[in-house]
C-alpha positions in Angstrom: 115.8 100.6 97.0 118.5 101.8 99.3 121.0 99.3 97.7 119.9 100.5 94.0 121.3 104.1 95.6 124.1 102.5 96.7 125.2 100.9 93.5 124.5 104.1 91.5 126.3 106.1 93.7 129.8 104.0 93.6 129.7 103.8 89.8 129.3 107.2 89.4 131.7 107.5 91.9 133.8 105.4 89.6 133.0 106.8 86.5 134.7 110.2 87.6 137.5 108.1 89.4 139.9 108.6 86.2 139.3 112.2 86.7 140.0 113.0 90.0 144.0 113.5 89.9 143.1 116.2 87.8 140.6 118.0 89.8 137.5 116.3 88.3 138.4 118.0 84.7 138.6 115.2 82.2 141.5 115.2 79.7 139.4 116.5 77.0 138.3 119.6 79.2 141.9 120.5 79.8 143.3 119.9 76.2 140.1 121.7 74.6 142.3 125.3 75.1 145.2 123.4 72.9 142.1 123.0 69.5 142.4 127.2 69.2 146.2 126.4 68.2 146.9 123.4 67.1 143.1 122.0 65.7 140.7 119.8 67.3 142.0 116.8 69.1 145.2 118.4 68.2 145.1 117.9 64.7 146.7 121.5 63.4 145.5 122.8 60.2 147.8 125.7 60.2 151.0 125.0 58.4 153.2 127.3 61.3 151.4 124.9 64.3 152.5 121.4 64.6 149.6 118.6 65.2 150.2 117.1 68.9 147.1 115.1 68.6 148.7 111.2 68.6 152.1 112.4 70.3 153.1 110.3 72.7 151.9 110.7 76.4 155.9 110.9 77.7 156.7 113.6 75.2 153.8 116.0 75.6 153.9 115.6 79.1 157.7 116.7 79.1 157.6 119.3 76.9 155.0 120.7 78.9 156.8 120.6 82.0 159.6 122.1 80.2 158.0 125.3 78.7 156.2 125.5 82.3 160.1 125.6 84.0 161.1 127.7 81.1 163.9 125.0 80.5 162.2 124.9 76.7 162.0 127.8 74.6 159.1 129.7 74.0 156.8 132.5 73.0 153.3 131.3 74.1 153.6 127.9 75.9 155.7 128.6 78.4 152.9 130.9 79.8 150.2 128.6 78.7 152.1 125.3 80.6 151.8 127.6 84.2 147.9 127.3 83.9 148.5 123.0 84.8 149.9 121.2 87.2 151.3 117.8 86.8 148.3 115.8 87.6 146.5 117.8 85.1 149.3 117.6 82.2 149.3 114.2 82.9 145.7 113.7 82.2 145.6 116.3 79.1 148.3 114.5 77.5 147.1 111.0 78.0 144.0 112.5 76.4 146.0 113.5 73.4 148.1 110.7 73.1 145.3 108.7 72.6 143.7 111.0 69.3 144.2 109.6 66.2 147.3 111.0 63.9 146.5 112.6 61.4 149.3 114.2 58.7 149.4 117.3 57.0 147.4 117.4 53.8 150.5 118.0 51.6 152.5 117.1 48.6 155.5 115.6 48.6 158.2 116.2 45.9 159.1 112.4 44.7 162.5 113.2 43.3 163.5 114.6 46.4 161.8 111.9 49.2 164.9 110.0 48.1 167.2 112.4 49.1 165.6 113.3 52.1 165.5 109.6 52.8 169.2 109.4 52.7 169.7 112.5 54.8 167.1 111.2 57.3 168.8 108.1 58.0 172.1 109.6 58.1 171.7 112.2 60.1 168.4 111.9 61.7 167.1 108.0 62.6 169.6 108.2 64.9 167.3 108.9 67.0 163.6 109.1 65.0 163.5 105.6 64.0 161.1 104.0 62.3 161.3 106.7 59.3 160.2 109.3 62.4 156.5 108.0 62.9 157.0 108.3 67.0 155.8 104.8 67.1 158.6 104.4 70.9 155.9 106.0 73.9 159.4 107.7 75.5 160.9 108.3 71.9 161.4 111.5 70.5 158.2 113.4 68.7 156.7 112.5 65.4 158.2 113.9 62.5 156.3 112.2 59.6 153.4 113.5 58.4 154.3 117.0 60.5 153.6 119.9 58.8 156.7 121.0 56.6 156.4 125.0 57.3 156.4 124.2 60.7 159.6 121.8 60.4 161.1 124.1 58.4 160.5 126.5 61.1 163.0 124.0 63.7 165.1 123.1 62.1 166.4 126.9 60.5 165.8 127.8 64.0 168.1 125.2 65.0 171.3 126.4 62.9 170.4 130.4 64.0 172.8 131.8 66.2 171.0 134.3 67.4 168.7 131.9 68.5 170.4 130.6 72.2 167.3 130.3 73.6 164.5 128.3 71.6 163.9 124.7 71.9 165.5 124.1 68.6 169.0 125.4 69.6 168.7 123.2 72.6 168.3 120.2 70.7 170.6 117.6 71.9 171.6 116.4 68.4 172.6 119.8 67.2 175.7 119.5 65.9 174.7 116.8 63.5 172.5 119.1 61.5 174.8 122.3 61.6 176.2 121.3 58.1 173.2 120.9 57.1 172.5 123.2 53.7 168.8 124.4 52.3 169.2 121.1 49.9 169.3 118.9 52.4 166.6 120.7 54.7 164.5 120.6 51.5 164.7 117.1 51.1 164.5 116.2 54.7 160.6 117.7 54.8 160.0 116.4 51.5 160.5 112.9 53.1 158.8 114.1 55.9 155.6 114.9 54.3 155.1 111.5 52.0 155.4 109.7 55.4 152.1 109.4 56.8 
């Protein structure tokens, strides 16, 4: 009997063992607060909130840690991101990582997912490879399937000069989009949204 009390003991023991780095909170306790923004398991159903549900662990865990320092531009998350610590952002975003993607319920424009193709490739899978899906765990963020209002968002955000601050200005391929006209930005999240 006394070894039955044992054994149950060490697997509960272990069952929590995951946990533990984080305070006993379970990754789905600490990313429930993200659902009131960005949808459950992080899949937004606000056109303005980007899904983060499927992100990769290494990017929600940095961007995190950067609207927490304030190195990332913000209006809300920065004060949001001082509520964890790393153990915790750790666990919440390996949580979220592992949620299933899912893309924005939208149309895509067919005679201009051509041109945004173009544009994408030229311009941006420099980096977001893969025709942006985020498939690379330390690559940048998902852009296909993203919500287009919220894209649109970034990336006007990103050519604003009065905007010195926000994550967008800050992004480190900048000065390939500056020539960027409302064409090609049209384009670009018409391609984005028939990716899923």
């Amino acid at each position: 009997m006394r070894l039955q009390i044992v054994g149950v003991a060490l697997a509960i023991g272990l069952t929590f063992s995951a946990t533990t780095q984080a305070g006993n909170i379970s990754g789905s306790m600490l990313a429930n607060p993200c659902g009131g923004c960005h949808g459950a398991n992080g899949a937004s159903t606000a056109g303005t909130m980007p899904t983060i549900g499927g992100m990769s662990k290494t990017f929600l865990v940095t961007a995190m840690k950067q609207y927490r320092d304030g190195s990332r531009g913000s209006t809300v998350m920065g004060r949001v991101a001082k509520g964890y610590d790393d153990a915790q952002l750790n666990v919440m975003s390996e949580h979220l990582a592992k949620q299933k993607w899912v893309s924005a319920p939208q149309k895509a424009d067919a005679k201009l997912v051509k041109q945004g193709a173009a544009y994408h490739e030229k311009v941006c899978g420099i980096c977001h490879s893969e025709n942006a899906n985020g498939a690379e765990e330390d690559g940048p963020p998902r852009l296909a399937g993203q919500w287009t209002p919220y894209l649109r968002l970034y990336l006007n955000d990103m050519n604003s000069p009065d905007a010195a601050t926000n994550t967008a200005s800050q992004h480190p391929k900048k000065k390939l989009f500056e020539k960027a006209t409302p064409s090609d930005i049209d384009a670009l999240l018409q391609f984005y949204a028939s990716q899923k």
